[in-house]
LOKOL-690915 format. One record per residue: residue in three letters; x, y negated, z of N, C-alpha, C, O in turn. Coordinates in steps of 0.05 Angstrom, whole numbers, padded with zeros to 5 digits, always signed. Layout:
BEGIN
ALAXYZXYZXYZXYZ ...
// end
This chain:
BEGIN
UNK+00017+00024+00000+00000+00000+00000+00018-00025+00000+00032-00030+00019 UNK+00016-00036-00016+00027-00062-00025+00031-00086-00004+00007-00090+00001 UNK+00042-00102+00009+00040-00114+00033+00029-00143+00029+00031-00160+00047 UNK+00014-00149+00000-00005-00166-00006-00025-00164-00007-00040-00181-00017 UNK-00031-00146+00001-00065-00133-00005-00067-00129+00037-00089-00126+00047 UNK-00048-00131+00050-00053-00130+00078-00059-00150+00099-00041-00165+00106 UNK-00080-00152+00108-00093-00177+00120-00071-00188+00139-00055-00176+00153 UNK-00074-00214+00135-00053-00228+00146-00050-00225+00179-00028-00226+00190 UNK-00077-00219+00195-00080-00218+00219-00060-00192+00227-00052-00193+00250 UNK-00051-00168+00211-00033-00153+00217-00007-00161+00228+00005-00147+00244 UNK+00004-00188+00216+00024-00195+00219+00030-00203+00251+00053-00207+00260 UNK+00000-00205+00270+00012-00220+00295+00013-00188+00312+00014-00168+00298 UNK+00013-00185+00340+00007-00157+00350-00015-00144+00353-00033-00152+00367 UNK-00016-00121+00338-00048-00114+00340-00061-00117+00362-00052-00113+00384 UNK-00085-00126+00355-00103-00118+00370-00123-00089+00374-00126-00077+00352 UNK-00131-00083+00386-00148-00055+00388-00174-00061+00370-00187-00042+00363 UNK-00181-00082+00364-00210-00095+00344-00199-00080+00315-00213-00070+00297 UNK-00178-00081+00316-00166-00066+00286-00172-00046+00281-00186-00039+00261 UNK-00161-00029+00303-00154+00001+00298-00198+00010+00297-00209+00026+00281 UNK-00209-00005+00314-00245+00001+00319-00249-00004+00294-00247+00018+00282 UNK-00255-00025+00277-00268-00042+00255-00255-00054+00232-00267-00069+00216 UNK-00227-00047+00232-00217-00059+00217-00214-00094+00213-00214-00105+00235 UNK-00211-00110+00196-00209-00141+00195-00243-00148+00186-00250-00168+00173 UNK-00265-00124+00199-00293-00135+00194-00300-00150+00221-00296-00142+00244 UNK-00313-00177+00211-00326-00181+00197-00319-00199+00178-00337-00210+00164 UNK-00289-00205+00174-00277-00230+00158-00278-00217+00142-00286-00228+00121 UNK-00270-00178+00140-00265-00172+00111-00277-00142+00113-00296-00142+00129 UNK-00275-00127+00105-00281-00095+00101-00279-00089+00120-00260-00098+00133 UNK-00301-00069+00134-00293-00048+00155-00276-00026+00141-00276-00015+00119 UNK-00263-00022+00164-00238-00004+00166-00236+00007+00194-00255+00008+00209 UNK-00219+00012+00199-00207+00028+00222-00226+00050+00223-00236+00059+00203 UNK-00233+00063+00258-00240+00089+00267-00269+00086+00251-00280+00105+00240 UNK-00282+00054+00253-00310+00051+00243-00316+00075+00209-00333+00091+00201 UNK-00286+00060+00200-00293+00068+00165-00288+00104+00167-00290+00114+00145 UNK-00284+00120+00185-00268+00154+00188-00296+00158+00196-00304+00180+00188 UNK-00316+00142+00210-00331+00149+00223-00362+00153+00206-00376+00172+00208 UNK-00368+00123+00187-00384+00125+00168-00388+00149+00146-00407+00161+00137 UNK-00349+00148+00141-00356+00161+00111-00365+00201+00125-00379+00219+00116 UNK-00348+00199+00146-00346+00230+00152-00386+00233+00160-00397+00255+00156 UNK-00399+00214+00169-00424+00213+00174-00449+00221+00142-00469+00234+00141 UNK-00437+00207+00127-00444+00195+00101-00435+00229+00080-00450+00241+00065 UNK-00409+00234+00086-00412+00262+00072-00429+00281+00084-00447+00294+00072 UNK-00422+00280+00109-00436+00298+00119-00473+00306+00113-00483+00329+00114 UNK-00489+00278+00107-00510+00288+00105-00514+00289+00072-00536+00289+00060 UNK-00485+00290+00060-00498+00291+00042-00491+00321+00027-00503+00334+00010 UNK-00467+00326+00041-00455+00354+00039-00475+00371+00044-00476+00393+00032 UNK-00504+00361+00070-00520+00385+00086-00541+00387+00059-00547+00409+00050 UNK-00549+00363+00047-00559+00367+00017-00559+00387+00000-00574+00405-00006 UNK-00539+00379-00006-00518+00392-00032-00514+00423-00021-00519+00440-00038 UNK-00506+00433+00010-00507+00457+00022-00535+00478+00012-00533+00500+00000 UNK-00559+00464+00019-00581+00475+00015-00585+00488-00009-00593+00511-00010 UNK-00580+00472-00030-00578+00479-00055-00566+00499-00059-00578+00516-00072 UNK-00535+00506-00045-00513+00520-00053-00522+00541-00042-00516+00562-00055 UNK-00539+00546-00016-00539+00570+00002-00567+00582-00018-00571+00606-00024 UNK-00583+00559-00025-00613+00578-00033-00595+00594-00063-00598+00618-00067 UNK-00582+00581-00076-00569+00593-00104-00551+00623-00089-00552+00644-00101 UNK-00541+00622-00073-00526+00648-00066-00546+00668-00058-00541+00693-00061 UNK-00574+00655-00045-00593+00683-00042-00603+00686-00059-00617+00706-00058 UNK-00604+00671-00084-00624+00671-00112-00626+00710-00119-00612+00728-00112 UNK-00650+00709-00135-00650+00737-00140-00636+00741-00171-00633+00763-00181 UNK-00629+00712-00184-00611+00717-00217-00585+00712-00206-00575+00696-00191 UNK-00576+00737-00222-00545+00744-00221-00530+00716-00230-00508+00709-00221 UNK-00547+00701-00251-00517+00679-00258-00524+00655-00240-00504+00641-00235 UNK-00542+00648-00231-00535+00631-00204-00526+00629-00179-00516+00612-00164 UNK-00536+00658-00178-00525+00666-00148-00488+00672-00155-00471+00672-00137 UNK-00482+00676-00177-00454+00679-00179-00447+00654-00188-00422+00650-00189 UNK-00459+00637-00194-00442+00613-00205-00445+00597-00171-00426+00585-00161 UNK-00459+00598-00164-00455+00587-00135-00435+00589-00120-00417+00573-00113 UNK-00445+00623-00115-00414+00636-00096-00385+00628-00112-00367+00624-00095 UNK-00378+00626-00137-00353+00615-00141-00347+00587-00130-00330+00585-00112 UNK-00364+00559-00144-00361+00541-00127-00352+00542-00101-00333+00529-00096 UNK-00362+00556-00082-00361+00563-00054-00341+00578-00059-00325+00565-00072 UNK-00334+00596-00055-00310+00604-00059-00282+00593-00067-00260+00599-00057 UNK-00290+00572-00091-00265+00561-00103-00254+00537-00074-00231+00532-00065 UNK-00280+00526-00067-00276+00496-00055-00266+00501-00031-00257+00482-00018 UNK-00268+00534-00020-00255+00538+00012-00229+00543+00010-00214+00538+00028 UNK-00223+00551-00012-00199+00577-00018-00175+00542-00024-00150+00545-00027 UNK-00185+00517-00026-00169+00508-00046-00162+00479-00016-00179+00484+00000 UNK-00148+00458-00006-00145+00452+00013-00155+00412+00002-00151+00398-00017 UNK-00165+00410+00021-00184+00388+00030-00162+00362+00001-00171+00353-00020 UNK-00128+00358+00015-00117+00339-00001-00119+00348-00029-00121+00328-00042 UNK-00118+00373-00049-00119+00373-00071-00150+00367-00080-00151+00358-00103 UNK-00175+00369-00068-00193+00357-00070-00191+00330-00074-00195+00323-00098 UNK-00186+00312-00058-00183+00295-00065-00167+00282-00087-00171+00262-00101 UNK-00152+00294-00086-00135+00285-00109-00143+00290-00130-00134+00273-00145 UNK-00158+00306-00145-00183+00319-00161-00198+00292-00171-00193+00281-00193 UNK-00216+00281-00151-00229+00266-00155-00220+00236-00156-00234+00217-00163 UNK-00193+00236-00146-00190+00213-00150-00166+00207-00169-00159+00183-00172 UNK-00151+00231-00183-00130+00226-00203-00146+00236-00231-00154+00222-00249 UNK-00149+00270-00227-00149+00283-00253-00191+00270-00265-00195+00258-00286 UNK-00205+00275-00251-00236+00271-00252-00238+00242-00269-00243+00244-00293 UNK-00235+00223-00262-00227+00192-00274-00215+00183-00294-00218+00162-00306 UNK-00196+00205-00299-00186+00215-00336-00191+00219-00354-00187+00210-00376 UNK-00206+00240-00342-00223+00258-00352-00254+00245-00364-00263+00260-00382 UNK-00263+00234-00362-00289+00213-00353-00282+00186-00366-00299+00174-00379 UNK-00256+00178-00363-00257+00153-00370-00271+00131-00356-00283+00113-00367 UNK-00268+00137-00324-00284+00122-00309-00264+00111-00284-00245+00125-00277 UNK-00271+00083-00271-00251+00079-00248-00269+00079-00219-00275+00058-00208 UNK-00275+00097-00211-00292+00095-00181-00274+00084-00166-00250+00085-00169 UNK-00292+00067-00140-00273+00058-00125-00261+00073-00106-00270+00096-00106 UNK-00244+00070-00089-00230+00087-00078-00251+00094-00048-00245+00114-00035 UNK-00265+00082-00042-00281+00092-00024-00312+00109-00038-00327+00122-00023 UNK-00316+00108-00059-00330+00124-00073-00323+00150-00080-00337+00171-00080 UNK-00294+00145-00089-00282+00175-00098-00279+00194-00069-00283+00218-00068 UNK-00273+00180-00052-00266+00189-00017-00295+00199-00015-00296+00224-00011 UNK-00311+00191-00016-00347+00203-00011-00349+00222-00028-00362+00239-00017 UNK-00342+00230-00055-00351+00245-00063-00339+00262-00070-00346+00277-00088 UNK-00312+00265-00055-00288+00287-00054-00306+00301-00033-00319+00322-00038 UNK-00306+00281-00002-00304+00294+00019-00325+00313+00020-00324+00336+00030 UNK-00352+00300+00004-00377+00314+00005-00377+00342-00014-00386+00364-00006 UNK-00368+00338-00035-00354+00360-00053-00342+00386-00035-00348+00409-00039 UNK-00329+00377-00020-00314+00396-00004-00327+00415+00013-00328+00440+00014 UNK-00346+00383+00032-00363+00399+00052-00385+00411+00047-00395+00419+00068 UNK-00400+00415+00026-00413+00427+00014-00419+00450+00016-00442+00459+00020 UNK-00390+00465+00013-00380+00485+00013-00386+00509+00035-00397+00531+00035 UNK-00374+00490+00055-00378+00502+00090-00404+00502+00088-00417+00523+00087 UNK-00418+00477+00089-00441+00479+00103-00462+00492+00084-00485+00486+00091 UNK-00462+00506+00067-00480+00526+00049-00477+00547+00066-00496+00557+00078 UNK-00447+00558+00069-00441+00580+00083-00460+00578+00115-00477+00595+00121 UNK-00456+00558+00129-00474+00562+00149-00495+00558+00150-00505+00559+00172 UNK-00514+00550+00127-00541+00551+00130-00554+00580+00117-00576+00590+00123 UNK-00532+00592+00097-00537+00614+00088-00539+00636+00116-00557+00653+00121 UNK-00518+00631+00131-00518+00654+00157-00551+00641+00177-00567+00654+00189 UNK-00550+00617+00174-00579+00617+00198-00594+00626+00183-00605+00645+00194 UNK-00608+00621+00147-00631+00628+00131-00628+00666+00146-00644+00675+00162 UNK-00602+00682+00134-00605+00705+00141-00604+00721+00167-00603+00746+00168 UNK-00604+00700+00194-00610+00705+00216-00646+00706+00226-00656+00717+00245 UNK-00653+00697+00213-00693+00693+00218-00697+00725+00202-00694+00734+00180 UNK-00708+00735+00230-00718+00763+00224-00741+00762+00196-00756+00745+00186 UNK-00734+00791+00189-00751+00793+00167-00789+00793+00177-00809+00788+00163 UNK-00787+00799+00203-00818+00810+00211-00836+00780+00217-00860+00778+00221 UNK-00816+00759+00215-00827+00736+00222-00837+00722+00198-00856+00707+00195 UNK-00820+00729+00182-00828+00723+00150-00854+00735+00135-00868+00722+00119 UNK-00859+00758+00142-00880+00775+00140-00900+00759+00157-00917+00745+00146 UNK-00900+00760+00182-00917+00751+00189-00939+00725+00190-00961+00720+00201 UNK-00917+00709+00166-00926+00683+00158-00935+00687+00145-00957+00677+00149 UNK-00936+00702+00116-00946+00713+00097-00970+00722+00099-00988+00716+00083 UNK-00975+00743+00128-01000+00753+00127-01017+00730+00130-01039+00731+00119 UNK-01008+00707+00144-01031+00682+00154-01030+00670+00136-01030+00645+00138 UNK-01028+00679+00116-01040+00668+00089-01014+00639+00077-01019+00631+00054 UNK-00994+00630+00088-00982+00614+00086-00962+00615+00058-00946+00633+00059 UNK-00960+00599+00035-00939+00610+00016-00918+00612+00014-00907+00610+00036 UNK-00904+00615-00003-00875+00622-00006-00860+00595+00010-00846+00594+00030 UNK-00870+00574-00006-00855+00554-00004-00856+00542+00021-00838+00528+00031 UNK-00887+00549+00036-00886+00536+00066-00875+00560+00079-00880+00551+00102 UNK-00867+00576+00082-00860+00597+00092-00837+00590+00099-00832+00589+00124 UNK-00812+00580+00073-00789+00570+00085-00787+00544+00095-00769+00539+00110 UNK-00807+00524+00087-00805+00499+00103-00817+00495+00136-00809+00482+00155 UNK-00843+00515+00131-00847+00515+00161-00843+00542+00190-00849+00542+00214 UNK-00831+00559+00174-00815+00593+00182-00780+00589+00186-00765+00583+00204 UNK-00779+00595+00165-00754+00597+00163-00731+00568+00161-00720+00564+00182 UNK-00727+00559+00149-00719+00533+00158-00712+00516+00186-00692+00506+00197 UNK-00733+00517+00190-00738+00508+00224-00721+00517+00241-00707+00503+00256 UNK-00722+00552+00239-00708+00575+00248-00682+00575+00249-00666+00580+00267 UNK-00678+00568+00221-00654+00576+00217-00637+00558+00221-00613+00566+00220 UNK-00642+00529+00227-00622+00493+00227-00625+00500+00261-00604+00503+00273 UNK-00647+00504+00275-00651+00511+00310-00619+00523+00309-00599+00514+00320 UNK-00623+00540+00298-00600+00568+00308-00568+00560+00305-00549+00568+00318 UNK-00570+00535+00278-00543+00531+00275-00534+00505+00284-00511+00497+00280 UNK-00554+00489+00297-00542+00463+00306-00515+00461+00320-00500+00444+00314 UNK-00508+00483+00343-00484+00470+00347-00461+00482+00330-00439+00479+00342 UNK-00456+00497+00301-00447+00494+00287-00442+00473+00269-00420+00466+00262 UNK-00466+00460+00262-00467+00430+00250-00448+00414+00268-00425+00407+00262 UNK-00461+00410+00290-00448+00389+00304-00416+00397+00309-00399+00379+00309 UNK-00409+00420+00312-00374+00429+00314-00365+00419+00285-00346+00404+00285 UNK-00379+00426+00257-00360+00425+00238-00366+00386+00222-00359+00374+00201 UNK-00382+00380+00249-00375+00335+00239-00354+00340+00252-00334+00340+00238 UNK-00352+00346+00277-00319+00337+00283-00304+00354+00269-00289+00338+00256 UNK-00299+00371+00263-00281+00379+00243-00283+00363+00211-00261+00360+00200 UNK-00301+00354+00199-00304+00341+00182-00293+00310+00187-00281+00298+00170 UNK-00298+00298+00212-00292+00274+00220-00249+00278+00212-00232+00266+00200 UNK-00252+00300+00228-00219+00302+00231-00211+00293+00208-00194+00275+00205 UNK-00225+00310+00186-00206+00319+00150-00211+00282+00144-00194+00275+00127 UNK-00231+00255+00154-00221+00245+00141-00199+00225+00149-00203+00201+00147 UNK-00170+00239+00160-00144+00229+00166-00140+00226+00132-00131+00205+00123 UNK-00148+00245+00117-00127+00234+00091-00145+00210+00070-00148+00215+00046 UNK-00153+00191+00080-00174+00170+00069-00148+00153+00057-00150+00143+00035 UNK-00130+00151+00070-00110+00123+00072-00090+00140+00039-00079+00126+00023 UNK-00090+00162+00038-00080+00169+00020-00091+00155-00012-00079+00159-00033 UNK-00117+00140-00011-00128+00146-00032-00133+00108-00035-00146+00097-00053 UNK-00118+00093-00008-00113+00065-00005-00134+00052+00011-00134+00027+00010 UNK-00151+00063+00026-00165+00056+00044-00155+00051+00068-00141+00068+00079 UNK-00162+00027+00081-00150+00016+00109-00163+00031+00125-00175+00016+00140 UNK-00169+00056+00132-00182+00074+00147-00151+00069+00181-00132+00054+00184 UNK-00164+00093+00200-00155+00086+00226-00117+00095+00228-00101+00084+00242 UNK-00114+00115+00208-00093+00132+00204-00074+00099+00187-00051+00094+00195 UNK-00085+00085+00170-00076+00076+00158-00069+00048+00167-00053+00034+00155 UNK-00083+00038+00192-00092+00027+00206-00059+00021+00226-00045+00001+00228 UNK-00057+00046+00236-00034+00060+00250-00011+00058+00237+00007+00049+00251 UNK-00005+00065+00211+00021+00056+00193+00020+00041+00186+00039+00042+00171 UNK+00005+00013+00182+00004-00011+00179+00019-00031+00208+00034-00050+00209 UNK+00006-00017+00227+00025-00028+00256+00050-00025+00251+00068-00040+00243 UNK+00048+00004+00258+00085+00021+00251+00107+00006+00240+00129+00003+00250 UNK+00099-00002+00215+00109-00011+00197+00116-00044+00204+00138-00055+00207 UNK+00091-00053+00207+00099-00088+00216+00108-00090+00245+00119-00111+00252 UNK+00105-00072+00260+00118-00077+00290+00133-00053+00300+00122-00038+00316 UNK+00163-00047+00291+00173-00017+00285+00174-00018+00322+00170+00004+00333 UNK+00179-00038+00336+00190-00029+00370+00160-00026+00382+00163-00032+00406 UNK+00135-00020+00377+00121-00013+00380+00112+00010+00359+00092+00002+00346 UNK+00117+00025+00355+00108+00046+00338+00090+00077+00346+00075+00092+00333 UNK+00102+00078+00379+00094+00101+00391+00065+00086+00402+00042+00097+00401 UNK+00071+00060+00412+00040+00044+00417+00020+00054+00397-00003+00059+00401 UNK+00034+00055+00372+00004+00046+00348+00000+00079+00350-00020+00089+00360 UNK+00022+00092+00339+00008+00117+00346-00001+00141+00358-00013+00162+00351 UNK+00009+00133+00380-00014+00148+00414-00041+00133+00410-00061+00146+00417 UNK-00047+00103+00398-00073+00094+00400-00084+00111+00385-00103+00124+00393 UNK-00073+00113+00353-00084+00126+00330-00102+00151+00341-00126+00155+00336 UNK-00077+00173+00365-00081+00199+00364-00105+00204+00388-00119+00223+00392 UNK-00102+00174+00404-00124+00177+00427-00153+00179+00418-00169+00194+00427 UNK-00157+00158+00394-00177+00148+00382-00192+00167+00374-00215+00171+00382 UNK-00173+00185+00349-00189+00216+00341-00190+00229+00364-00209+00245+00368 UNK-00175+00226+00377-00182+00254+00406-00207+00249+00417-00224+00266+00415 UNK-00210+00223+00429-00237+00212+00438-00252+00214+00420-00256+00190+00424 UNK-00268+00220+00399-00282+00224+00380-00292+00263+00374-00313+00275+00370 UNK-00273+00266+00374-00267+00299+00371-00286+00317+00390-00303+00335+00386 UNK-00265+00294+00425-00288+00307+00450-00303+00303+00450-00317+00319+00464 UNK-00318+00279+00437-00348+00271+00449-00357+00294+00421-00376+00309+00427 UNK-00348+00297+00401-00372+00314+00382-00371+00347+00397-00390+00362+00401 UNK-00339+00350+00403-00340+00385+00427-00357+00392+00440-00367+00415+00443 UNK-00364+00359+00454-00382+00370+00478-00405+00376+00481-00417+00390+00497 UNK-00417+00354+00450-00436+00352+00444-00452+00378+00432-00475+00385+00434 UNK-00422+00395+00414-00434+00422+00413-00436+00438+00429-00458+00449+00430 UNK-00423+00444+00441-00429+00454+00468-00449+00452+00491-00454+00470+00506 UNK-00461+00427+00492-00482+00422+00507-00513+00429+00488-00534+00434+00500 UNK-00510+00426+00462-00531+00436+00440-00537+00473+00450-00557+00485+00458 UNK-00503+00483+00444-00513+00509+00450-00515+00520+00484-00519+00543+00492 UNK-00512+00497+00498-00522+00506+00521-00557+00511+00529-00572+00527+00540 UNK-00558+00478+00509-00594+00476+00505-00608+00499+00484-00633+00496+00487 UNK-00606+00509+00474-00608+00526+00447-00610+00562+00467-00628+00578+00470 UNK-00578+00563+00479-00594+00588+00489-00606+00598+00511-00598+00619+00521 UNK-00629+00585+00523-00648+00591+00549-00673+00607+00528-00685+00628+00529 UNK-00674+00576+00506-00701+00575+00491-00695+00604+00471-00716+00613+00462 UNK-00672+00618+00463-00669+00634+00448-00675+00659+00462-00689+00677+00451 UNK-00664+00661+00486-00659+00674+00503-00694+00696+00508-00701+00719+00506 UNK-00708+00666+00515-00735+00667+00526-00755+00680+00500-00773+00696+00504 UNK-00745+00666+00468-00765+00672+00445-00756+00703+00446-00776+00717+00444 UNK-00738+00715+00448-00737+00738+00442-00757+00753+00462-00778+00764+00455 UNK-00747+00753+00488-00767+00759+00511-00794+00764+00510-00805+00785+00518 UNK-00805+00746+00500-00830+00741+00489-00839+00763+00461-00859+00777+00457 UNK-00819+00758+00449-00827+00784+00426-00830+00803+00434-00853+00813+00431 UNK-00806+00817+00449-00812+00842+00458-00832+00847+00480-00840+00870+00486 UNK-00841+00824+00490-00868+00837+00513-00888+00836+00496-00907+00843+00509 UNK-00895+00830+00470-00916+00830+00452-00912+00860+00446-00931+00876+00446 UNK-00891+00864+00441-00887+00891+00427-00904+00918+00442-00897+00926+00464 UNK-00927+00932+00425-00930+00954+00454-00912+00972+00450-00899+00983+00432 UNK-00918+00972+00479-00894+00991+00498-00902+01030+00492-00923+01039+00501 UNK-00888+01044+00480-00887+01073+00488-00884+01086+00515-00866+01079+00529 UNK-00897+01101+00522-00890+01111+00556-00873+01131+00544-00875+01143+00523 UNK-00852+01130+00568-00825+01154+00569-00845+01193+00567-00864+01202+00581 UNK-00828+01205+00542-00847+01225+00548-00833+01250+00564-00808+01251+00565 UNK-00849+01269+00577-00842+01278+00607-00828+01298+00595-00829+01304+00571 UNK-00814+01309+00613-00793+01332+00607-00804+01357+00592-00798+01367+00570 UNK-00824+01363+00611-00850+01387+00593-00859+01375+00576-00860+01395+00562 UNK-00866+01362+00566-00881+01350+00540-00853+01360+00523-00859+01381+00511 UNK-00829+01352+00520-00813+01352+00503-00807+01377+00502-00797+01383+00481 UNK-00810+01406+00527-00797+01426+00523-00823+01432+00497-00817+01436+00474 UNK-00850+01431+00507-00867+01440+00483-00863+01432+00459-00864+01448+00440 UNK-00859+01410+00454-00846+01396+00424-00833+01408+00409-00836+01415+00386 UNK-00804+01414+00434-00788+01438+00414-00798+01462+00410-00794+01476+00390 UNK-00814+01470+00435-00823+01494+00430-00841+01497+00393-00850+01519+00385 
// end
């Protein structure tokens, strides 16, 4: 990054307003704000784009459900920075198009996460028992409300604190934003480094506190989801099986006659 394109306010000692928001509201948000939006911003749009990817892998035609699973396949197997670089070197060539660099960053990261989050909505869709599906069916309900008001429901319940674990993991991946010239929090941090070298461990213990504090509050947050999640899971099952009737144990003589 060019040291004309860097807000002049860098030049005195940072302040902590930096590393939060960047030089907004004089200029662009940046800092932890901009790691925080876009990783928010893929994210729902990745959970989108997921749905699509997970219903195409249960599809009952062979070439979507296989053109799916490759996508998915290709996008896990391949690592977050050559994604981006995808979209923001070779894609733009190719196209003949200049996105901006916070556009190409949204639609790498979402590209990416896509990926994952098909995979986990694919595992909650195929966690909702089959007998519950049936059972919607018999009450006359159709296909289509079946999965919006059955299965669906069911299946996002079951995976929330997976969601919520893989934003902070998604929050994490976007450290490589600054690669692509965005004043993001990482970038934020070598921008100090750089203009104030006898403070350098200052800028980045703040950098590393910043994502840490972010990380824990999404940890805990999953963690306290699946604290809440399994009483109520715990209990729906319970409930099934006391619906279920019960067989009485049959007596020792009963069974010798059986074989007999």
């Amino acid at each position: 990054m060019s040291s004309s394109k860097v807000p002049a306010m860098f030049d005195s000692v940072m302040p902590l307003k930096l590393y939060l928001i960047g030089s907004f509201p004089q200029g662009l948000i940046g800092g932890l704000a901009l790691n925080v939006a876009v990783a928010l911003l893929a994210f729902i749009a990745s959970f989108c784009l997921g749905h699509l990817l997970a219903l195409g892998r249960l599809s009952r035609h062979p070439a979507l459900r296989l053109a799916c699973g490759a996508y998915v396949e290709l996008v896990r197997a391949v690592p977050l920075l050559i994604v981006l670089f995808w979209f923001f070197f070779l894609i733009p060539v190719l196209l003949r198009i200049t996105p901006s660099p916070l556009l190409t960053a949204l639609i790498a990261l979402t590209a990416y996460a896509s990926a994952y989050q098909a995979e986990y909505i694919r595992s909650g869709i195929q966690s909702v028992a089959a007998g519950e599906i049936e059972a919607a069916r018999s009450l006359g309900l159709s296909p289509l409300a079946t999965w919006l008001r059955v299965v669906l429901p069911q299946a996002h319940r079951r995976m929330l604190p997976t969601y919520a674990s893989y934003f902070t993991s998604l929050f994490k991946d976007t450290s490589v934003l600054y690669l692509v010239g965005l004043v993001d929090l990482m970038q934020t941090g070598l921008i100090a480094a750089e203009r104030h070298p006898g403070r350098m461990l200052q800028a980045y213990a703040t950098v590393g506190a910043l994502f840490f504090i972010v990380c824990w509050l999404g940890s805990r947050m999953a963690s306290g989801l699946e604290r809440w999640l399994t009483p109520g899971e715990n209990h729906r099952l319970a409930a099934q099986q006391s619906t279920q009737p019960s067989t009485p144990p049959r007596s020792h003589q009963e069974t010798s006659h059986a074989h007999a």
